[in-house]
N, C-alpha and C positions, 0 to 999 in steps of 0.2 A: 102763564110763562111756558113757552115750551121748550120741550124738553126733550129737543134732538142731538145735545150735547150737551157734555160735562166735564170738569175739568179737574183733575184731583193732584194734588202735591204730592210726591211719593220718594220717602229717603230710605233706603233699605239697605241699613250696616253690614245686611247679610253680603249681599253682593258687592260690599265697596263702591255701588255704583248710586248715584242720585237721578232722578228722571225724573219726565214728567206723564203722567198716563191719561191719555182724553180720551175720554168713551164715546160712542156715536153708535146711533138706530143704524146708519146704511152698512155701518163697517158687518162683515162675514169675517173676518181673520183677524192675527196678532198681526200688529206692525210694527216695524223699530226704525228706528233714523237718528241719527248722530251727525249733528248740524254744531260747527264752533265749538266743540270737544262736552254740546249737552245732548243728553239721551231723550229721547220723548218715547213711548210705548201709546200706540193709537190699539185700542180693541174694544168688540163691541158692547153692549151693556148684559147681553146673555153670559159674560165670562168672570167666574169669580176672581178674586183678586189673589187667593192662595194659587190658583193657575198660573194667573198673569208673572207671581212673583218666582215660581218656578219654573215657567218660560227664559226670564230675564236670568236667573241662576244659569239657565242651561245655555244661555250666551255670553256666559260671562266674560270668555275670554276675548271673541269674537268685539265687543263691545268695549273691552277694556284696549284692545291693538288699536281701535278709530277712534278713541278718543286721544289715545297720545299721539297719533299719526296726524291727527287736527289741531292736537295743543303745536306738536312741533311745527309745524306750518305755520302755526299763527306767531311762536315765537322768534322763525327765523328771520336773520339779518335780511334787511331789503335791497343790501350791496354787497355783493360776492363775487368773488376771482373765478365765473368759471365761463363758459361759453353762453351767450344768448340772457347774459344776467348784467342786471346795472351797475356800474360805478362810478366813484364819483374822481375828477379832477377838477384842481381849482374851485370846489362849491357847485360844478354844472353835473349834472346826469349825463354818462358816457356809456353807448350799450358795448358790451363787449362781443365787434366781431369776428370770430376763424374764420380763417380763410389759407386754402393751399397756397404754399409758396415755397418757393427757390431755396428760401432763408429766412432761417427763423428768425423772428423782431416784432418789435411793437410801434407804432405810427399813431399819431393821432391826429383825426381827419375828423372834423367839423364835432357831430355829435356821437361819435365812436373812437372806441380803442381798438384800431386793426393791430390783430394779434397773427404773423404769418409761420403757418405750419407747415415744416415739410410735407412728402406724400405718406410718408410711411406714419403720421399719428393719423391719418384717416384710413388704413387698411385695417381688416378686421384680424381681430387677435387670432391664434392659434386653433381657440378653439370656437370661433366662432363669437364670442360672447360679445357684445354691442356692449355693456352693461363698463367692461373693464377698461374699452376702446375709449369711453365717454370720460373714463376716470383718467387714460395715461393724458389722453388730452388736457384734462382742466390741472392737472398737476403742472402739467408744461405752460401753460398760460397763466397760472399764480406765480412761477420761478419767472416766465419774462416780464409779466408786470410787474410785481417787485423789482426787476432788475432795472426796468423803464423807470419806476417813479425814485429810486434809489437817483440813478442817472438824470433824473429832472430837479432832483433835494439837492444834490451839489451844486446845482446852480442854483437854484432860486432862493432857496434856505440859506446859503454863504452870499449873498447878495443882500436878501434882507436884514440880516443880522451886523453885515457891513454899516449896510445904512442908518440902522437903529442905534449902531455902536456909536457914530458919527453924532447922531443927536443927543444921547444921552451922554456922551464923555462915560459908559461905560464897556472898555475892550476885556473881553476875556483871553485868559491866555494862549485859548484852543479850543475850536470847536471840533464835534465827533458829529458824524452824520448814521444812525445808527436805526438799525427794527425796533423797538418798544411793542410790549403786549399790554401794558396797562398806563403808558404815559407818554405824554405827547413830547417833552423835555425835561431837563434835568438841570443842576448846574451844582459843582463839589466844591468844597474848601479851598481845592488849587486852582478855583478859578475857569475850568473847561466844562465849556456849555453842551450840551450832547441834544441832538432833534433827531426826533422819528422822522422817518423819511415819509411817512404813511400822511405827515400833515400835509404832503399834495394834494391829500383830495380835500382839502380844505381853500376855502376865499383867500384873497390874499389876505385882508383885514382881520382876518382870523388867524393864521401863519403870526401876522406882525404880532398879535397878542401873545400868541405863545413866545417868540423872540424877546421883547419888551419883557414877560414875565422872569424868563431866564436872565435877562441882563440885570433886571433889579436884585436878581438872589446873588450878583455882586459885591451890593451894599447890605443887605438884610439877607443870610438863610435859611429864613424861617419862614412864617406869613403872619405874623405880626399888623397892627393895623399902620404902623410907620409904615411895611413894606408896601399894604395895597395903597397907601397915599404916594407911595411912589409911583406904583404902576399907572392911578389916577391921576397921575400929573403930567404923563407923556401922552396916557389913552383914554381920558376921561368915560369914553362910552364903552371900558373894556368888558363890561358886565353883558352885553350884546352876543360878545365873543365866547363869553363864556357860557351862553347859555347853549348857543350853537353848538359847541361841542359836546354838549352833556346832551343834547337830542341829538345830532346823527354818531356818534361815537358807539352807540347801542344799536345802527344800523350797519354798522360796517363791520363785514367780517375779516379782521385782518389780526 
């Protein structure tokens, strides 16, 4: 067998850090690499491992900054309000892009959201710093997108909800078109339905679910297995709907 590499497991409570350490005859040096938030340590087979493990101590920090810098990357949202980053209208993928303009607004043009900035969010700050420029800008482009899909929920969400009200003989006594941080709708005792306006970036088929759900809590409060044979009776494949939102809801940063 030979025996130009080797591959050893290595968990060391001392350093909070877990790796993994491969030895090799060509390697000369320690190496380190932090790939998907795991550590590997390459060194060669002349280096003991009380080295190796006080090597890894004396990186400790170094080591500990790339792997949350690689966790957060992999855990962030895959749709964000900011410049040159994806989002979603209607279920399709909309890239979000700035552009100078006369007057600030938002447009949407085939497979993007033209987001237009005055001149003054692309001149450089004060003190120079690109880093703050980057920031006034995507602040401004989350207040006009919210304000765009805000502006596209009064129509389309009071349209659909018409329609649904239509079919089900159930009208609420008011609806609210509102932000939500953890809920797509609502619906209270007196009757008034309330929608996130964020369910634009949802299919319509999906939208209607959310609708259909809120006008059942008309007849049933609760969720009750009455209530979902109600919902099953207008939406039979509502479970479709529901699964959609529980995968990209974890995508979207809103």
């Amino acid at each position: 067998m030979k025996r130009s590499e080797l591959v050893l497991a290595k968990q060391e409570e001392l350093t909070s850090i877990d790796y993994t350490l491969i030895r090799s005859e060509r390697r000369k040096t320690i190496g380190l690499q932090v790939k998907k938030g795991e550590v590997t340590v390459r060194a060669p087979f002349f280096v003991n491992e009380a080295f190796i493990d006080a090597f890894v101590q004396q990186k400790r920090q170094w080591l500990l900054d790339k792997i949350q810098q690689q966790c957060l990357a992999i855990n962030e949202p895959k749709y964000q309000l900011k410049a040159n980053h994806l989002f979603l209208f209607n279920g399709e993928e909309k890239l979000i892009d700035v552009r100078q303009s006369k007057r600030l607004g938002v447009q949407l043009e085939e497979d993007k959201l033209i987001v237009g900035l005055t001149a003054r969010y692309f001149d450089e700050t004060p003190n120079g710093n690109h880093l703050d420029a980057d920031s006034l800008i995507n602040r401004k482009v989350e207040k006009l997108v919210s304000e765009f899909y805000r502006e596209q929920a009064e129509q389309l969400l009071i349209e659909r909800l018409n329609i649904w009200a239509e079919i089900t003989g159930l009208y609420p006594s008011a609806c609210v078109i509102k932000k939500y941080r953890a809920r797509w709708g609502s619906c209270n005792s007196k009757g008034v339905v309330s929608l996130n306006y964020w369910l634009m970036s949802c299919p319509v088929d999906v939208i209607d679910y959310v609708v259909v759900h809120e006008l059942c809590h008309l007849t049933y409060l609760d969720h009750s297995p009455n209530f979902w044979r109600l919902v099953s009776h207008y939406l039979p494949d509502y479970s479709k709907a529901k699964q959609w939102l529980k995968f990209y809801e974890r995508q979207l940063a809103v």
